[in-house]
C-alpha positions, -999 to 999 in steps of 0.1 A, spaced: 116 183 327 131 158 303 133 124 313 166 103 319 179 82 292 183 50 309 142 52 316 132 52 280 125 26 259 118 29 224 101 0 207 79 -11 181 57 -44 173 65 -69 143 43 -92 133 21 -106 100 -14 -92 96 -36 -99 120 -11 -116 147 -28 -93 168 -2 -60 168 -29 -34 175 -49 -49 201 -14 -54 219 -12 -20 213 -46 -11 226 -43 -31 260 -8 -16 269 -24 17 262 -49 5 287 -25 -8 314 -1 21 314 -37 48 320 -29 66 288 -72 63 280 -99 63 304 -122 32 301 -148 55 282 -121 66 261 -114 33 247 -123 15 218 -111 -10 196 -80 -1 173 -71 31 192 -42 39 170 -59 32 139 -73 67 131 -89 63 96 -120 47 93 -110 22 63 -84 14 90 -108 2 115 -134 -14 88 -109 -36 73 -94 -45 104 -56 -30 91 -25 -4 100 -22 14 71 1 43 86 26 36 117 15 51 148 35 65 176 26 63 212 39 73 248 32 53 279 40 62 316 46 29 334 59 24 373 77 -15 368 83 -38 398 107 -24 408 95 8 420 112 30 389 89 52 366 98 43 328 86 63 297 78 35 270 73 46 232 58 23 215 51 25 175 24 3 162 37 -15 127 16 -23 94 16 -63 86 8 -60 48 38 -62 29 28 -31 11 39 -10 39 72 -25 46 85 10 36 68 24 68 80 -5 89 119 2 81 110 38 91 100 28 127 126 1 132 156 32 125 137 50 153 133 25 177 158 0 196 138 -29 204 111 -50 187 84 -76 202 79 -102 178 41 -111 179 35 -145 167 -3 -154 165 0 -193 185 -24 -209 165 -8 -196 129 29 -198 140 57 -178 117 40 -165 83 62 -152 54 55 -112 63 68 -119 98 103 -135 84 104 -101 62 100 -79 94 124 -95 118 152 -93 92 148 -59 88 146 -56 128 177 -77 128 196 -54 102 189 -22 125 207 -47 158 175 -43 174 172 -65 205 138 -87 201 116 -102 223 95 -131 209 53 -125 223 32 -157 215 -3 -140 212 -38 -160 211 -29 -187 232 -62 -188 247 -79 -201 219 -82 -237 212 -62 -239 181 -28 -227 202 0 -249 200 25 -227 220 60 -255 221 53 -258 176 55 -224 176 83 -220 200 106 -242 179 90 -229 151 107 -192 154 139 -207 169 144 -231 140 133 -206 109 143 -170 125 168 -183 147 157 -164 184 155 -178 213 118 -183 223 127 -203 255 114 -172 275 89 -160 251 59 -142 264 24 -157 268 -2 -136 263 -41 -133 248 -42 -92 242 -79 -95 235 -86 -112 272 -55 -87 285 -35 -122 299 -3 -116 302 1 -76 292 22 -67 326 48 -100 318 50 -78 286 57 -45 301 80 -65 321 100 -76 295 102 -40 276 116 -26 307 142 -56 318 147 -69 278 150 -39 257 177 -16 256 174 19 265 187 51 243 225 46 240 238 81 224 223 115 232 243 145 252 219 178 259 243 200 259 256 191 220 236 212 191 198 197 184 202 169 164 168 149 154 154 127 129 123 131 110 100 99 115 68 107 99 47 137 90 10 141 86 -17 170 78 -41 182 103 -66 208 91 -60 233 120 -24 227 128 -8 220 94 17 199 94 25 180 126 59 163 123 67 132 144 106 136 154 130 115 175 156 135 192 188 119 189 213 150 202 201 182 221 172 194 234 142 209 219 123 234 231 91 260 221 99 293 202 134 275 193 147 280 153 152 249 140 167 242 105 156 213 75 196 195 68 179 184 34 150 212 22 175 236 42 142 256 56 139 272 87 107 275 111 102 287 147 86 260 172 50 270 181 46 238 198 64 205 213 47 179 223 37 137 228 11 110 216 -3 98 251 -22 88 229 -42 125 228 -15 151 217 -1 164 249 20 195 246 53 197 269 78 220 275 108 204 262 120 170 238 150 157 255 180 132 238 161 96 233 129 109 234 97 104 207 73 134 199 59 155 174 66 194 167 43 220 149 57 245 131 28 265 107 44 245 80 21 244 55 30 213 30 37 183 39 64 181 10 86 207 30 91 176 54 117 151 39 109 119 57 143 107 68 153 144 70 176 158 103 167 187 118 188 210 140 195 248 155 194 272 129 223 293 156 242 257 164 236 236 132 251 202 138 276 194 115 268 157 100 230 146 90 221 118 101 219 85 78 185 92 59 163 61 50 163 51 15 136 61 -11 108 38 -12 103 26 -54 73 24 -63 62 -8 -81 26 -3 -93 15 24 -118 -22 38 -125 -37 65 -137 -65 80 -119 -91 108 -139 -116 130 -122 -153 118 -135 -157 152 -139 -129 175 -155 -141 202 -132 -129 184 -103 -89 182 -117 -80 212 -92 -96 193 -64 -82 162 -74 -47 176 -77 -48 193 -43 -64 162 -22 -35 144 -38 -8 167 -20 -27 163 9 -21 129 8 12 129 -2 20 146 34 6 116 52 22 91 27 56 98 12 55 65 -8 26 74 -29 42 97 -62 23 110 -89 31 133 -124 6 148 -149 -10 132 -177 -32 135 -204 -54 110 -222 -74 111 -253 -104 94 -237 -106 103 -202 -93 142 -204 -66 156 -178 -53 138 -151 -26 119 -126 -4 90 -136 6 76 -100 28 52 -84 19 26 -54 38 0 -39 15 -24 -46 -27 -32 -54 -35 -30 -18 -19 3 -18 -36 15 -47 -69 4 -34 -69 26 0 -56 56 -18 -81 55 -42 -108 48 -14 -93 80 6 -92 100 -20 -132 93 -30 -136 93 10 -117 117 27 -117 146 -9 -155 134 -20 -141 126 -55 -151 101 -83 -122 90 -100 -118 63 -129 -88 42 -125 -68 29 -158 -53 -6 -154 -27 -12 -130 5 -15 -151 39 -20 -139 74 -3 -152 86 -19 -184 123 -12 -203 128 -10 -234 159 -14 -257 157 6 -290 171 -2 -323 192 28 -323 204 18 -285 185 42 -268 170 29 -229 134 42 -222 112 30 -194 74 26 -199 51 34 -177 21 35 -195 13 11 -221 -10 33 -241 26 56 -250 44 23 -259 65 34 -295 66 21 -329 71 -22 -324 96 -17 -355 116 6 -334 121 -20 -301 147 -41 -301 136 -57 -268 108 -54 -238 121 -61 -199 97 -65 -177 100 -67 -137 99 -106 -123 97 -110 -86 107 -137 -63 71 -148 -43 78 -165 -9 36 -181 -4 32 -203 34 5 -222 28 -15 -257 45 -8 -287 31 -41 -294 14 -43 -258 -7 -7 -266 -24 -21 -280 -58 -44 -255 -63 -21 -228 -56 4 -244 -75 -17 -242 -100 -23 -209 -99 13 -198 -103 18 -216 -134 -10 -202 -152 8 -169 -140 38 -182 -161 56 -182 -127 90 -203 -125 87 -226 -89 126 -226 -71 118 -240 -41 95 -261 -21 99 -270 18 80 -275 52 84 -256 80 68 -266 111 38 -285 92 35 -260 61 41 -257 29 67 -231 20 67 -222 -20 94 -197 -38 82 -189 -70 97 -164 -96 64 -148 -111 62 -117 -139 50 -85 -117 26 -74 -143 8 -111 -139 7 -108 -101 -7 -68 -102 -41 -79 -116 -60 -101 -88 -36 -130 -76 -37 -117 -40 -72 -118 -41 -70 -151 -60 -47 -168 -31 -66 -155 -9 -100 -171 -21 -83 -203 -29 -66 -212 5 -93 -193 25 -76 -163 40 -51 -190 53 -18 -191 25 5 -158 29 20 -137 4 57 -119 10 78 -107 -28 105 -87 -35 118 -74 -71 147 -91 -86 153 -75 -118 137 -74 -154 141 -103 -179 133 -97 -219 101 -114 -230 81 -119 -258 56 -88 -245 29 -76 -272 7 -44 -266 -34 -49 -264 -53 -25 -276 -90 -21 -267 -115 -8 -293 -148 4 -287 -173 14 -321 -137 14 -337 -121 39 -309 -91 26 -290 -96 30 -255 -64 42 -241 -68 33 -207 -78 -3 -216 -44 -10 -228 -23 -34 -215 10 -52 -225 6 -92 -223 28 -121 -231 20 -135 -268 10 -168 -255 -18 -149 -235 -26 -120 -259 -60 -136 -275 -72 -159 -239 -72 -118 -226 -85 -102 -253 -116 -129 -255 -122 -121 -216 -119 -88 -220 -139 -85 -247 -170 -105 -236 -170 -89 -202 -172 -55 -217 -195 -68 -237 -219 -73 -203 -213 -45 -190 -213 -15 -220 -250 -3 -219 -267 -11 -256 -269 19 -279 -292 31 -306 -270 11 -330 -245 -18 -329 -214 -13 -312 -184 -35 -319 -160 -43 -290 -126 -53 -300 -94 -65 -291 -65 -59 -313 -26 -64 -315 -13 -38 -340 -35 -38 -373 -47 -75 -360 -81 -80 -344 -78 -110 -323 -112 -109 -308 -146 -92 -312 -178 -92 -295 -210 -70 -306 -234 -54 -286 -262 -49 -302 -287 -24 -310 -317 -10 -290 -350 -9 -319 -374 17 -315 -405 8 -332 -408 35 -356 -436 22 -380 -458 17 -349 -481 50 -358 -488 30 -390 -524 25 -400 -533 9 -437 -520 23 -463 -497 8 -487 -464 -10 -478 -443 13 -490 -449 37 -464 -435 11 -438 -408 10 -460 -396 42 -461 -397 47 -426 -376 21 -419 -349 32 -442 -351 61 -429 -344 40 -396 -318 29 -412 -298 59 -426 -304 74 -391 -284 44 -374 -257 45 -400 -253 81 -392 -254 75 -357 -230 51 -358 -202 73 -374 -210 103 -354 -219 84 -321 -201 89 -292 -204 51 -264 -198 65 -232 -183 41 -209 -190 37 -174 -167 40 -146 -179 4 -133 -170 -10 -165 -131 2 -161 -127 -16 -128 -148 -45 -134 -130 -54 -171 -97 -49 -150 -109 -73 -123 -96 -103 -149 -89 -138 -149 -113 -163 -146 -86 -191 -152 
């Protein structure tokens, strides 16, 4: 039995980090029964463990929620929990297509931060219908009328009727419900009787189902042991199961038009499900796809090696694994001299680098070493050939390069008054270009146009420790500008270190190289003999540190006799160091890739 159109609503929740989406999330999951008291715990939605640690959504969740309103009706709410970070902004747009109504949560003590103006305009761009939620207003800091004229005079909603609520007391969660029922539209199109038409959401791996694929049934009904048909991968697989998140998988007999679930199929890779992708009858195939969403870009590029080149298999499989559960994450072969066969892959950004890597050592078991974060660079030749870089270390011939373009974003940063000269600051040592500087509502608001590769190293973190967690951080790319871009070359006992490389502005090249050099310096262990550390641009050293050499006390055995036995121990000493110098191999340890990464003192 499906349920009528006009009693679903489809929604998800906007908001910055840590406005407080998934403890909405978690006390309307409470309200509505879908969890027994025992069941319960804090971020119910956030399945992973790093989730729950750090306190972030990394993957959009779906949900389904029986409510009976005020007025006596029965109403099936689906709600899909967001990310905040503006690295998953790709998984927000996915929801918001789904969906057809948004609550804004605004944290009442914080009021609008720059990842919240990013979401409601992509809310606003899918006509969503939103309803404002002021959140926190139980603790002391609230200010509930600042924020109220805060998000009708910078977003430009109504927030007269704005709901109150504290989701981690549970104040004000039915006025909520409330407002999903009377606010937010319900499903518009959607006949049964026309051919199965549905959009793909999301997928994700589970070790005893395969791949469960979370669908929204636009057209159509579908059922168990129905044929269904891929539009895009144009594969066809027979329904084992249908079913809903409430919030435990819940298997049902039918998906009706409107409607939110999931459907398992035995399909074995996640890369057979094109996120985006329509699927219909393979008998009645519908006869136009549906819009698909558009392909997320990836903005950051690393290379990550297996410690061990035994592990390469492993790696390579945990990858596609992961790919399942995160279409935005893309990776391709590659080969280096120094750290033997592995992955160059693409994130949308550090903090998106930084969980994969910590699922893949988690979830897999895997030690990886990660090469510098480098972004996509293009290049104009001197015979007018167009090449884009993506790893420094395979950068051509300089006479051969007419010109280097490298990405620049525009950085909107919210931030208190009293942090704005530090972080100021900190964008023009980050050769960023300042466009714009307002107040809203009591803070600062600062456009900057920054150089991506300058922002990829540690200025989150950097923002982040200057204003105290309190300044946010919202970019997007505008386009690549020529500069003056020189690559670095890191040499250890006279060995470049591919993965070291990095391209830097001229005007920075030899402030890098001296930090690079003396903090690998600290942290390369000392050798039998001397071990120069170097940075060089071409044939040009522009710094050098040396480590120098453990002495083993060879003449210790040495009673009386004449000084020339001493003597010729020592230069035996000393032919054996030479030897091992030329011959010597300096391993480098894995810490000592992601601390000399972890740059910038300035």
């Amino acid at each position: 039995m499906t349920t009528d159109k006009s009693h679903i609503r489809n929604f998800s929740i906007i908001a910055h980090i840590d406005h407080g989406k998934s403890t909405l999330a978690d006390r309307l999951i409470q309200k509505c029964g879908g969890l027994t008291d025992r069941e319960m715990k804090e971020q119910v939605l956030d399945a992973m463990d790093i989730e729950r640690e750090r306190g972030i959504t990394i993957k959009a969740q779906t949900v389904r929620l029986n409510y009976t309103a005020q007025d006596g009706e029965d109403y099936v709410l689906n709600l899909m929990d967001t990310p905040g970070h503006v690295d998953f902004a790709y998984e927000v747009s996915r929801c918001l297509a789904a969906c057809e109504g948004s609550l804004l949560v605004v944290d009442a003590s914080q009021g609008v931060e720059a990842q919240t103006l990013a979401n409601v305009y992509q809310a606003i761009d899918q006509n969503h219908e939103i309803v404002p939620v002021l959140n926190k207003i139980d603790l002391p800091a609230a200010d509930i009328e600042r924020v109220s004229e805060q998000i009708e005079d910078v977003i430009g909603i109504d927030a007269s009727d704005a709901v109150q609520i504290s989701a981690k007391t549970g104040l004000g969660i039915e006025d909520v419900l409330e407002a999903i029922v009377k606010r937010l539209p319900a499903p518009q199109e959607g006949d049964r009787d026309a051919p199965l038409k549905a959009s793909l959401i999301d997928a994700y791996y589970d070790p005893y189902l395969g791949v469960v694929v979370i669908v929204r049934i636009i057209d159509g009904v579908m059922k168990k042991k129905q044929k269904v048909k891929m539009l895009r991968t144009k594969a066809t697989y027979e329904l084992d199961h249908v079913g809903v998140f409430a919030p435990k998988p819940t298997y049902v007999d039918e998906l009706g038009p409107g409607e939110v679930g999931f459907l398992i199929a035995s399909i074995k890779e996640v890369a057979d499900c094109a996120v985006g992708d329509t699927i219909t009858e393979e008998k009645r195939p519908t006869d136009k796809a549906l819009p698909g969403y558009k392909d997320v870009q990836p903005v950051v590029f690393c290379g990550l090696f297996p410690m061990d080149a035994g592990d390469f298999d492993d790696l390579r499989a945990a990858m596609g694994k992961l790919r399942l559960n995160d279409a935005s994450f893309t990776w391709e072969m590659e080969t280096s001299a120094a750290l033997g066969m592995g992955f160059r892959c693409g994130f949308l950004g550090l903090l998106h680098l930084e969980i994969i890597q910590e699922r893949l050592s988690r979830e897999f078991d895997l030690d990886l070493i990660a090469t510098a974060p480098s972004v996509v660079y293009e290049m104009t030749m001197t015979n007018g050939e167009e090449l884009e870089l993506h790893n420094p270390a395979d950068m051509p011939e300089v006479t051969q390069i007419k010109e280097i373009r490298e990405p620049w974003i525009n950085a909107t940063i919210y931030t208190p008054d009293e942090y704005l000269g530090s972080i100021l600051k900190l964008c023009q040592d980050r050769r960023g270009i300042q466009t714009e500087l307002t107040y809203v509502g009591g803070r600062a608001m600062i456009k900057y146009e920054l150089p991506l590769n300058e922002v990829v190293f540690d200025f989150y973190d950097r923002l982040k420790s200057i204003s105290r967690g309190y300044a946010s951080f919202d970019y997007e790319i505008v386009g690549h500008r020529a500069e003056n871009l020189v690559k670095m070359s890191i040499l250890v006992n006279d060995e470049p270190v591919d993965a070291l490389a990095m391209l830097v502005h001229r005007d920075r090249a030899e402030g890098r190289g001296r930090q690079m050099c003396e903090r690998l310096k600290e942290l390369i262990p000392r050798q039998m003999f001397k071990i120069p550390v170097q940075a060089a641009i071409g044939g040009k050293v522009i710094a050098r540190e040396t480590i120098s050499a453990l002495r083993k006390d060879v003449t210790a055995k040495c009673y009386g006799g004449d000084a020339t036995r001493k003597k010729k121990l020592l230069e035996k000493q000393k032919a054996g160091k030479q030897r091992m110098r030329q011959f010597g191999k300096v391993e480098i340890p894995q810490e000592a890739f992601v601390a000399a990464l972890r740059m910038d003192g300035d």
